[in-house]
mmCIF file of the N, C-alpha and C atoms, coordinates in Angstrom:
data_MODEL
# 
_entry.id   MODEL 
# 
loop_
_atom_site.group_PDB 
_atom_site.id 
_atom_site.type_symbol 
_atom_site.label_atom_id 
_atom_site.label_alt_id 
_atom_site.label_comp_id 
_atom_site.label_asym_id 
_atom_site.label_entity_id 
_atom_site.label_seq_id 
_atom_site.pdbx_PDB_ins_code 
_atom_site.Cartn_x 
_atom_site.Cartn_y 
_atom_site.Cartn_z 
_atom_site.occupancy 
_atom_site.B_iso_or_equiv 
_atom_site.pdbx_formal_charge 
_atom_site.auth_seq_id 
_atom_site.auth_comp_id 
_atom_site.auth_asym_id 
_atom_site.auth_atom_id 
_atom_site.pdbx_PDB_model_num 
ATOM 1   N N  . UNK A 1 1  ? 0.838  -1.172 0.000   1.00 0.00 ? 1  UNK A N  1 
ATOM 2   C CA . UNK A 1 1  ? 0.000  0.000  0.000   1.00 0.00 ? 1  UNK A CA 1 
ATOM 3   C C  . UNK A 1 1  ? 0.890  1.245  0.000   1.00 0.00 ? 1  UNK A C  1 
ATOM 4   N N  . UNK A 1 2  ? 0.174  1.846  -0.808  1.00 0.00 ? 2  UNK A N  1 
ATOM 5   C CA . UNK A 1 2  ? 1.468  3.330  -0.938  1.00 0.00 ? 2  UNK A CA 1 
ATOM 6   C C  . UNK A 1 2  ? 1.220  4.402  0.012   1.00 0.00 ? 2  UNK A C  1 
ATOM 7   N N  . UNK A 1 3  ? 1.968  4.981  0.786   1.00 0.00 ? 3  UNK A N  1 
ATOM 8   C CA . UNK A 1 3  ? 1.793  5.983  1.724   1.00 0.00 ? 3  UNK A CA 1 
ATOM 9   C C  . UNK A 1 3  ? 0.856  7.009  1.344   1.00 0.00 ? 3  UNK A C  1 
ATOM 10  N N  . UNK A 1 4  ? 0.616  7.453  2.386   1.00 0.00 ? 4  UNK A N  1 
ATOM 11  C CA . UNK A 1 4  ? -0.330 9.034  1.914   1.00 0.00 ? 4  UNK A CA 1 
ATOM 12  C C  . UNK A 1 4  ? 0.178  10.150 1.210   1.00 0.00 ? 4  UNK A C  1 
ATOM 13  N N  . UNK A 1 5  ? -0.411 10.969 0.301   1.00 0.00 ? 5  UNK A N  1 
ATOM 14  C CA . UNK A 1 5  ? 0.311  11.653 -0.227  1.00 0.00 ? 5  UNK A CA 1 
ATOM 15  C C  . UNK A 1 5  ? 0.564  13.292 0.678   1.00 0.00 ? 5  UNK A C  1 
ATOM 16  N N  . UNK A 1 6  ? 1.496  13.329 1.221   1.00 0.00 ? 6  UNK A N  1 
ATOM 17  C CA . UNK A 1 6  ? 2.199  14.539 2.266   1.00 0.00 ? 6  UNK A CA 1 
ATOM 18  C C  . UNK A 1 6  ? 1.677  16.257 1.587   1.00 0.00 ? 6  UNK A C  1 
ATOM 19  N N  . UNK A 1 7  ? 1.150  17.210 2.280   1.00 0.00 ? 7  UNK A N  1 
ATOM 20  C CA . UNK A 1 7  ? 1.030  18.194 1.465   1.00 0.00 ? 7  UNK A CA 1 
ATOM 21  C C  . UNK A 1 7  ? 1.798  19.278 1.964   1.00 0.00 ? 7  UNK A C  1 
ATOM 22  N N  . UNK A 1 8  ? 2.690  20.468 0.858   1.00 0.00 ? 8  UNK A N  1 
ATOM 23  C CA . UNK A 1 8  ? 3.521  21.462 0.874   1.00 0.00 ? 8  UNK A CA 1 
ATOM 24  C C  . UNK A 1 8  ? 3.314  21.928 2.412   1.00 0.00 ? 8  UNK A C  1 
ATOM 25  N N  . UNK A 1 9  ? 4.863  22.191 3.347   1.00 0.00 ? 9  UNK A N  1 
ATOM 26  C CA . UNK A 1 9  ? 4.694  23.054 4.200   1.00 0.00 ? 9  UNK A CA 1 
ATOM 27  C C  . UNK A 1 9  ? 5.080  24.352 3.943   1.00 0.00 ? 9  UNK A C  1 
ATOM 28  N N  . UNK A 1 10 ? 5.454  24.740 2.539   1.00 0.00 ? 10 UNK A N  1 
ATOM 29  C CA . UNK A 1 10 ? 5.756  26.292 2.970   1.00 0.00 ? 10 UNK A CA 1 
ATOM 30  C C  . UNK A 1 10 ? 5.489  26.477 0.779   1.00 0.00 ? 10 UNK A C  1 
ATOM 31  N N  . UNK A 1 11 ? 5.550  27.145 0.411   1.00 0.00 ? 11 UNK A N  1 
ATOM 32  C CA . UNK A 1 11 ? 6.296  27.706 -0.684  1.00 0.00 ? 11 UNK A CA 1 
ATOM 33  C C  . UNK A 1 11 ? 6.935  28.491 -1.022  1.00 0.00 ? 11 UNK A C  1 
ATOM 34  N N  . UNK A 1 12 ? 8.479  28.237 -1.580  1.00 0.00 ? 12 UNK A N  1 
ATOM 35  C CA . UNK A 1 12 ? 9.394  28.983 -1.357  1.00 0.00 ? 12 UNK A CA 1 
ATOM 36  C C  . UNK A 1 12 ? 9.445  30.072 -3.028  1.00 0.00 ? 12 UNK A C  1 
ATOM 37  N N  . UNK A 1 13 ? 9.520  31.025 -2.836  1.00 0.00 ? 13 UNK A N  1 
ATOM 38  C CA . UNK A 1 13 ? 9.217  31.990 -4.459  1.00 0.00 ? 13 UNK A CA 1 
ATOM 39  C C  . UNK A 1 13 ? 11.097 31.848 -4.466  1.00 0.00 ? 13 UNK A C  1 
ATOM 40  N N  . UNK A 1 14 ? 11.407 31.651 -6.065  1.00 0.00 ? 14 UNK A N  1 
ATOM 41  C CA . UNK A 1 14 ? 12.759 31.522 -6.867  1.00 0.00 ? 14 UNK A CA 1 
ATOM 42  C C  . UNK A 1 14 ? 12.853 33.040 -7.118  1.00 0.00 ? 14 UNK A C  1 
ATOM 43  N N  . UNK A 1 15 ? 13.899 33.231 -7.046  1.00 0.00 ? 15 UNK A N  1 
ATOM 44  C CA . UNK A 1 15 ? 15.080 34.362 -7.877  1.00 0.00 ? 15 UNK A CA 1 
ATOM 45  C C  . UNK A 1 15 ? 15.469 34.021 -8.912  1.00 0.00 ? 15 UNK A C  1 
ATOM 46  N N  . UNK A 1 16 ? 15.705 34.861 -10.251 1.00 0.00 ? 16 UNK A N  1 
ATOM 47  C CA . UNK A 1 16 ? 16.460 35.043 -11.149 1.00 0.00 ? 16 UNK A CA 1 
ATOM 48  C C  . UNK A 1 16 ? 17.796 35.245 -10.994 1.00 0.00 ? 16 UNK A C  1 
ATOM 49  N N  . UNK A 1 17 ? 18.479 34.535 -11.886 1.00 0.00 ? 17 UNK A N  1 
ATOM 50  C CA . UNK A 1 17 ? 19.995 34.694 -11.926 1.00 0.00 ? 17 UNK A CA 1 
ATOM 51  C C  . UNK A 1 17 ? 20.162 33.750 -13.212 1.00 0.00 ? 17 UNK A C  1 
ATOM 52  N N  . UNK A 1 18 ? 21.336 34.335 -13.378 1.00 0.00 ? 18 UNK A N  1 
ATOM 53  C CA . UNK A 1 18 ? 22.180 33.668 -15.241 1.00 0.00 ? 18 UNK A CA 1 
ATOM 54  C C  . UNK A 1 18 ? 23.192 33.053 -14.371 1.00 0.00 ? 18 UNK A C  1 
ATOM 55  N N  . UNK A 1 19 ? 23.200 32.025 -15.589 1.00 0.00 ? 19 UNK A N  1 
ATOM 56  C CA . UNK A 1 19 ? 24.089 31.092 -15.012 1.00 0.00 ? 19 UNK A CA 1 
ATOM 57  C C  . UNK A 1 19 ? 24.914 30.541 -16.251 1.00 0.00 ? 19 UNK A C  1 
ATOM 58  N N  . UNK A 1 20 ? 26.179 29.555 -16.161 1.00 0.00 ? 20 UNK A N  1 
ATOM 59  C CA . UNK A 1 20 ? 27.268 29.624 -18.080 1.00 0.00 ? 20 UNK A CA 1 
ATOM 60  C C  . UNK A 1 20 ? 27.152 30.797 -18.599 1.00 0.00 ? 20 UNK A C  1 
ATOM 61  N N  . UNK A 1 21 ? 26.725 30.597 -19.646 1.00 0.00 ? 21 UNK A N  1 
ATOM 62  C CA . UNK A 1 21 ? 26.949 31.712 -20.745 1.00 0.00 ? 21 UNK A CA 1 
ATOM 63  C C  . UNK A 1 21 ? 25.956 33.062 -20.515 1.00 0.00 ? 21 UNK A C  1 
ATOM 64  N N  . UNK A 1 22 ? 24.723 33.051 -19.846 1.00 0.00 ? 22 UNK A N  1 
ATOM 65  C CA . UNK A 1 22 ? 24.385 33.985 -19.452 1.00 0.00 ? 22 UNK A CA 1 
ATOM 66  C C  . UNK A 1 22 ? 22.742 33.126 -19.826 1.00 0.00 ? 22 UNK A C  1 
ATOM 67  N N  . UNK A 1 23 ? 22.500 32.623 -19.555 1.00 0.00 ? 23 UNK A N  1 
ATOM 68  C CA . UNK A 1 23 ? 20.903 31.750 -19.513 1.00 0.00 ? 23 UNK A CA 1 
ATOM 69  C C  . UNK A 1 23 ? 20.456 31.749 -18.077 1.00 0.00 ? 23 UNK A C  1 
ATOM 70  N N  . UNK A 1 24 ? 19.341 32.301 -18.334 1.00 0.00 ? 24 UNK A N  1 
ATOM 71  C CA . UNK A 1 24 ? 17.884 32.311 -16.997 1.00 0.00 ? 24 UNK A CA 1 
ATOM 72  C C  . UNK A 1 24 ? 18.142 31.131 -16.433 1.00 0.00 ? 24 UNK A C  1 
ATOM 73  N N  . UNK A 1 25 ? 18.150 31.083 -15.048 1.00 0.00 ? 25 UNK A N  1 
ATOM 74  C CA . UNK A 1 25 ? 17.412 29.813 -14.157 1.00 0.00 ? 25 UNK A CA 1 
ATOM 75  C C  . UNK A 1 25 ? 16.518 31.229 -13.100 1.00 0.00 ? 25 UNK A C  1 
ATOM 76  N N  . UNK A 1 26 ? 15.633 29.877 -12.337 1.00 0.00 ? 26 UNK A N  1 
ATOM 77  C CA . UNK A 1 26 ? 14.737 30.456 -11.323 1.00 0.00 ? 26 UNK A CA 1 
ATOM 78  C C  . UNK A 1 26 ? 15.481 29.553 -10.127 1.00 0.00 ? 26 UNK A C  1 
ATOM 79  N N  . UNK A 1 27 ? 16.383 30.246 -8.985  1.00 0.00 ? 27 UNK A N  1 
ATOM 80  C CA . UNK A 1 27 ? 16.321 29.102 -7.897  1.00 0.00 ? 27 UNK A CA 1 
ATOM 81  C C  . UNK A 1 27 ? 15.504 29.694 -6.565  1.00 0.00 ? 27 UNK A C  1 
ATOM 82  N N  . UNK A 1 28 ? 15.247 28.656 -6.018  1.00 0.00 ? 28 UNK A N  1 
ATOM 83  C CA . UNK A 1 28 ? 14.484 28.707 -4.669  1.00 0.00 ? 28 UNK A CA 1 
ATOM 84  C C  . UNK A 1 28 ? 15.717 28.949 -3.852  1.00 0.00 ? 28 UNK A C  1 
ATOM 85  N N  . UNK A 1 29 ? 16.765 28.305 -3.759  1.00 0.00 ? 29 UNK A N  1 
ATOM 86  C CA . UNK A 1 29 ? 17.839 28.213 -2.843  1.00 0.00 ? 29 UNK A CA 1 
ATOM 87  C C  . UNK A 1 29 ? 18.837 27.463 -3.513  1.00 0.00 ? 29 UNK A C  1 
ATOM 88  N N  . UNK A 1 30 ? 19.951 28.138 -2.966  1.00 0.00 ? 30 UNK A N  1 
ATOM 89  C CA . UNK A 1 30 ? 20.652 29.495 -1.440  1.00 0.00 ? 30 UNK A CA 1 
ATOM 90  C C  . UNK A 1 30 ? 20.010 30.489 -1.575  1.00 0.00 ? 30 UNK A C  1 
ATOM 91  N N  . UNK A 1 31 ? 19.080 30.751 -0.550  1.00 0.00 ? 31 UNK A N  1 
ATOM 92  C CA . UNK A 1 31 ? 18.751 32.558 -0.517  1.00 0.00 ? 31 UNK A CA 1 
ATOM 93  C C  . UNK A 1 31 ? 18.450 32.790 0.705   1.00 0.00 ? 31 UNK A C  1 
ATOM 94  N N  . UNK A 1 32 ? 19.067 34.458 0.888   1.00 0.00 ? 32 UNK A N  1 
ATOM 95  C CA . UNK A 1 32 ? 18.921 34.415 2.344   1.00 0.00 ? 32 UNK A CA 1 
ATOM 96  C C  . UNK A 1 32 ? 17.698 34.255 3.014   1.00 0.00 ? 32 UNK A C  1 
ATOM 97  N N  . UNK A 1 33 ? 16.622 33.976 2.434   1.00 0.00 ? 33 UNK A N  1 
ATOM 98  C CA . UNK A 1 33 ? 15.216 33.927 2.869   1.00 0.00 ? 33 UNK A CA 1 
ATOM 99  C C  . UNK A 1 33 ? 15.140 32.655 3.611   1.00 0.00 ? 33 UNK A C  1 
ATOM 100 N N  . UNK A 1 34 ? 15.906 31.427 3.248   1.00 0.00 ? 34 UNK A N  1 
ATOM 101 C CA . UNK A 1 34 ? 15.777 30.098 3.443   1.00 0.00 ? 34 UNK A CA 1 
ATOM 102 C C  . UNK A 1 34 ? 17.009 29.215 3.702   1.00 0.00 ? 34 UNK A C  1 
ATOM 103 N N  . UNK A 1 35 ? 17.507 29.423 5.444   1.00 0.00 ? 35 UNK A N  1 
ATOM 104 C CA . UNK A 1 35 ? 18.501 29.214 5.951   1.00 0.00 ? 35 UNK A CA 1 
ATOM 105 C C  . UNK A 1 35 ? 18.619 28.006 6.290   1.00 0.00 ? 35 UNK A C  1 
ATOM 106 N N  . UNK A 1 36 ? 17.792 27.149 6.326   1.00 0.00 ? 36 UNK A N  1 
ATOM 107 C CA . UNK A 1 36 ? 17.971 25.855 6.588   1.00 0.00 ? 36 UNK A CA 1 
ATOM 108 C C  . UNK A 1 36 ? 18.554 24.671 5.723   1.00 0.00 ? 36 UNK A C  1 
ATOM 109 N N  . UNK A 1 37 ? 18.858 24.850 4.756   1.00 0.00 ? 37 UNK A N  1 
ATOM 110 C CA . UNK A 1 37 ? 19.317 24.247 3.411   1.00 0.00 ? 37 UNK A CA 1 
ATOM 111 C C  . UNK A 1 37 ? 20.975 24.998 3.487   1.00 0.00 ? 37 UNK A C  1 
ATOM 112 N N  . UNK A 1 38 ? 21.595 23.221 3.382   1.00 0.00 ? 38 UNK A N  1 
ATOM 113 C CA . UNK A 1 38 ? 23.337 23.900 3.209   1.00 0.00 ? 38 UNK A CA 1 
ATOM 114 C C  . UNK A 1 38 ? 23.329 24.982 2.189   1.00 0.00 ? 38 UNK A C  1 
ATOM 115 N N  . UNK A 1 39 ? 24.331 25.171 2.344   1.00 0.00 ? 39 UNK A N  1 
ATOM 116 C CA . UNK A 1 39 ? 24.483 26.396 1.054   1.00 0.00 ? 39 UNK A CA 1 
ATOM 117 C C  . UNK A 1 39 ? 25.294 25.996 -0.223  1.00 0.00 ? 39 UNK A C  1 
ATOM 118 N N  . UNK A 1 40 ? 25.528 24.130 -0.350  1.00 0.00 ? 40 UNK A N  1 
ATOM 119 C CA . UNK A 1 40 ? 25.956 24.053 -1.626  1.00 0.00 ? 40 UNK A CA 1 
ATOM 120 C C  . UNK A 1 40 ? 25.056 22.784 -1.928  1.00 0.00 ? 40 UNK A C  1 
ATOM 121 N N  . UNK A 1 41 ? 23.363 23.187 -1.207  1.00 0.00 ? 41 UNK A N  1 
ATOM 122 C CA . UNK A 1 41 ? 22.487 22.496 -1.656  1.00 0.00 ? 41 UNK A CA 1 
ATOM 123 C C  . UNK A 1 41 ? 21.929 23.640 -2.796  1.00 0.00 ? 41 UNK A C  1 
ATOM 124 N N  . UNK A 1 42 ? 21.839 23.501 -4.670  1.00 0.00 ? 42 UNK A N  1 
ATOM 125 C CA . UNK A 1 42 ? 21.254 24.203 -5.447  1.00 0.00 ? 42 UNK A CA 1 
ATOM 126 C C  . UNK A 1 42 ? 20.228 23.631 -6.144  1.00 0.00 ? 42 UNK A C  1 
ATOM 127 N N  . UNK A 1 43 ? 19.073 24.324 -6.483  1.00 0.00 ? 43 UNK A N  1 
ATOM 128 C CA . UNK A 1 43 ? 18.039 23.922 -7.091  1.00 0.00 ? 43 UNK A CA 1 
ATOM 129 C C  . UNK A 1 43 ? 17.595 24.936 -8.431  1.00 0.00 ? 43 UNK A C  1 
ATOM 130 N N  . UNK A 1 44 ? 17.927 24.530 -9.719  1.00 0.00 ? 44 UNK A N  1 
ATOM 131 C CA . UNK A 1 44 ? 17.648 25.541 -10.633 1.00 0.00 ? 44 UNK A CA 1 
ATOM 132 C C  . UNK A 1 44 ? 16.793 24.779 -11.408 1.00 0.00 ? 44 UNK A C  1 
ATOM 133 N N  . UNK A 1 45 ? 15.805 25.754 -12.045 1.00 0.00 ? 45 UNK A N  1 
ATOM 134 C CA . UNK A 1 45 ? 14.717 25.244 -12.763 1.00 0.00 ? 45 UNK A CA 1 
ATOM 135 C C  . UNK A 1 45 ? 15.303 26.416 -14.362 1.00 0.00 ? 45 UNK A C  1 
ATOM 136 N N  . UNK A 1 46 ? 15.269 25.848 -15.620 1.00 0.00 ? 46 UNK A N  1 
ATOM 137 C CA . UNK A 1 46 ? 15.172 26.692 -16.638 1.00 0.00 ? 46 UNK A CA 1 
ATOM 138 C C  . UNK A 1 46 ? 14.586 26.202 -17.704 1.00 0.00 ? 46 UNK A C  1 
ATOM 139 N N  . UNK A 1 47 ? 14.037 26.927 -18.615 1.00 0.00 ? 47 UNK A N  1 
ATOM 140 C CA . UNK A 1 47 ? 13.209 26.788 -19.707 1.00 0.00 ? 47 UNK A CA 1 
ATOM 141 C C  . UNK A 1 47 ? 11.978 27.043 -19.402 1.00 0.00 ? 47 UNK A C  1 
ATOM 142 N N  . UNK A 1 48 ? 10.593 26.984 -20.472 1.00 0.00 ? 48 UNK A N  1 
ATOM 143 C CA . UNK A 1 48 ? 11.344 26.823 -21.788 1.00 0.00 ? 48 UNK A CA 1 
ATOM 144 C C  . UNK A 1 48 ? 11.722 27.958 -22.223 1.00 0.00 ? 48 UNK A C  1 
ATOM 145 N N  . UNK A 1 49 ? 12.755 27.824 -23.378 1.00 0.00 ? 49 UNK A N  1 
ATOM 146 C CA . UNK A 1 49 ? 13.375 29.176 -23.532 1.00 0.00 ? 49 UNK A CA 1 
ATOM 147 C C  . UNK A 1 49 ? 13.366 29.184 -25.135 1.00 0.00 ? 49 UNK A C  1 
ATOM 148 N N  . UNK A 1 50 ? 13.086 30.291 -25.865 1.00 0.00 ? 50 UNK A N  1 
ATOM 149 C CA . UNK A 1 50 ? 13.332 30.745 -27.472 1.00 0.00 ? 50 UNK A CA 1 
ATOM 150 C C  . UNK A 1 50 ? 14.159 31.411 -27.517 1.00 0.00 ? 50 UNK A C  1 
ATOM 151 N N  . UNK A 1 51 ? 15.190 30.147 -28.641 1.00 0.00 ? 51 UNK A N  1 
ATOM 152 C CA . UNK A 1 51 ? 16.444 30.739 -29.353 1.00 0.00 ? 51 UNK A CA 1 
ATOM 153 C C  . UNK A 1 51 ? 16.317 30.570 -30.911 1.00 0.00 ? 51 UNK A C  1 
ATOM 154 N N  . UNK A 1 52 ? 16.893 31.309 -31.682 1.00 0.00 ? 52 UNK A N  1 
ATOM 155 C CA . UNK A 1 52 ? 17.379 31.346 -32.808 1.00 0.00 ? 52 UNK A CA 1 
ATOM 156 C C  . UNK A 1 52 ? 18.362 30.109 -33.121 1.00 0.00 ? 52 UNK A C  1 
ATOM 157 N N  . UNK A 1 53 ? 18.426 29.476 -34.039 1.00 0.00 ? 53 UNK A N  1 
ATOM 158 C CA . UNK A 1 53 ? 19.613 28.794 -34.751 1.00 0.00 ? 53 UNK A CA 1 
ATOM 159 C C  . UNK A 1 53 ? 21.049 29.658 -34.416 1.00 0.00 ? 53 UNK A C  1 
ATOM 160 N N  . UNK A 1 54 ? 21.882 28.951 -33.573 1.00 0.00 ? 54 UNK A N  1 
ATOM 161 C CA . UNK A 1 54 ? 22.975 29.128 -33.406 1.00 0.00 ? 54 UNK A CA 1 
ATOM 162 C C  . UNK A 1 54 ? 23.166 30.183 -32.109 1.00 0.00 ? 54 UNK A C  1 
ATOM 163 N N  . UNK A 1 55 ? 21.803 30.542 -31.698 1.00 0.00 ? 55 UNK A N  1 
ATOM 164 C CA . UNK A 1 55 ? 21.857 31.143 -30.344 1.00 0.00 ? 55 UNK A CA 1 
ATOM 165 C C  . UNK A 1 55 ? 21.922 30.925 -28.589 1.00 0.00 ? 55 UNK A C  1 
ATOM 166 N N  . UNK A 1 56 ? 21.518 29.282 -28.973 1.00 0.00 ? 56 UNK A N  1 
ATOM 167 C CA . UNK A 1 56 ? 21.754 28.819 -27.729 1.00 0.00 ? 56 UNK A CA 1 
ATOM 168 C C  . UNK A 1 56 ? 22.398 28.519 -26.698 1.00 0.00 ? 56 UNK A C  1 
ATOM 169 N N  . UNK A 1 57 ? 22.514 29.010 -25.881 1.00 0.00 ? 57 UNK A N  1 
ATOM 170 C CA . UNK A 1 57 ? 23.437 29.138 -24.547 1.00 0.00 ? 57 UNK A CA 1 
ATOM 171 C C  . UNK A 1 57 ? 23.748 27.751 -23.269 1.00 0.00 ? 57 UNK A C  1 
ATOM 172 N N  . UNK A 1 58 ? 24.775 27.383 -23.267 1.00 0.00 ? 58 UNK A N  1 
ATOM 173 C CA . UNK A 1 58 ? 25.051 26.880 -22.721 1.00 0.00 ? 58 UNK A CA 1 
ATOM 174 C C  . UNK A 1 58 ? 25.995 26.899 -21.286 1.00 0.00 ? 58 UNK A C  1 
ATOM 175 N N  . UNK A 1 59 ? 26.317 25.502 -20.982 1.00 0.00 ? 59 UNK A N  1 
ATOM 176 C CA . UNK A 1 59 ? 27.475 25.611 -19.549 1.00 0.00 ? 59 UNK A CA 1 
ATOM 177 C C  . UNK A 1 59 ? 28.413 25.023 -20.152 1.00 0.00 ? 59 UNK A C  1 
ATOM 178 N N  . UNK A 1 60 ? 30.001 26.130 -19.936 1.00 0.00 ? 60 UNK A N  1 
ATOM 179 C CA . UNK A 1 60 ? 31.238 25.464 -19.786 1.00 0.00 ? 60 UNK A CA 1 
ATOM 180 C C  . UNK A 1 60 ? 31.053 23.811 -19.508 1.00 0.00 ? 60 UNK A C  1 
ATOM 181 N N  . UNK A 1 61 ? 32.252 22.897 -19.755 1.00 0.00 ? 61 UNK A N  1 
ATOM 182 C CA . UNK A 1 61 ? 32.700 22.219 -19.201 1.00 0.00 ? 61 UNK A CA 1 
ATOM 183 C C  . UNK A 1 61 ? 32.734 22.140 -17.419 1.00 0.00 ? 61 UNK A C  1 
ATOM 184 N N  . UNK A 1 62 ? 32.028 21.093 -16.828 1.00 0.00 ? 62 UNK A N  1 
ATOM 185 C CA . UNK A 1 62 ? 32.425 20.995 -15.270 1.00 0.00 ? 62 UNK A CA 1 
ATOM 186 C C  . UNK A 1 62 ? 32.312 19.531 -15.096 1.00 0.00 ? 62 UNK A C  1 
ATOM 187 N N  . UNK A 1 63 ? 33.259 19.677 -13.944 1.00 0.00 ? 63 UNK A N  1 
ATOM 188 C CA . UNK A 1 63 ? 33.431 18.058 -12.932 1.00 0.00 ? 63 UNK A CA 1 
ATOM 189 C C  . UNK A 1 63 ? 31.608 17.029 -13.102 1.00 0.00 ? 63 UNK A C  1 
ATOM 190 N N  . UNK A 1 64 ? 30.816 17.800 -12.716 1.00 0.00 ? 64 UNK A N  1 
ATOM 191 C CA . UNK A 1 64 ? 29.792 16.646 -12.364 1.00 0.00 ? 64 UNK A CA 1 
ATOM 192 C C  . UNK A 1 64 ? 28.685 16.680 -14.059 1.00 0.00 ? 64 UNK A C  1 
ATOM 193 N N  . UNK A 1 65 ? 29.029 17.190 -15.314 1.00 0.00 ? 65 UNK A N  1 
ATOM 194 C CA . UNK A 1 65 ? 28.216 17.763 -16.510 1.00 0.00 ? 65 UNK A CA 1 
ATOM 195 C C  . UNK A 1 65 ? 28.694 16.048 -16.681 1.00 0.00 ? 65 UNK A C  1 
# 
């Protein structure tokens, strides 16, 4: 039997910030609003996004890509 389904204790509103090459995310956290979360816990949400042919933005090279 599957557990009950748990409902939201809070909702946290995201910030804008660019991130690689300069592309939108929305994160909830790190922000100083919401101290309980380490601070190299990140959560980014992006898209959807309209680009042109040959406009699309990406991330450098990193350890965990």
């Amino acid at each position: 039997m599957a557990p009950a389904a748990r409902k939201p204790t809070a909702v946290i509103p995201s910030i804008r910030a660019l991130e690689g090459a300069g592309f939108a995310v929305r994160r909830p956290f790190p922000t100083g609003a919401v101290d309980h979360y380490g601070p190299f816990l990140l959560l980014d949400e992006m898209g959807p996004a309209d680009n042109a042919p040959g406009e699309a933005k990406g991330a450098p090279d990193h350890p965990h890509r």
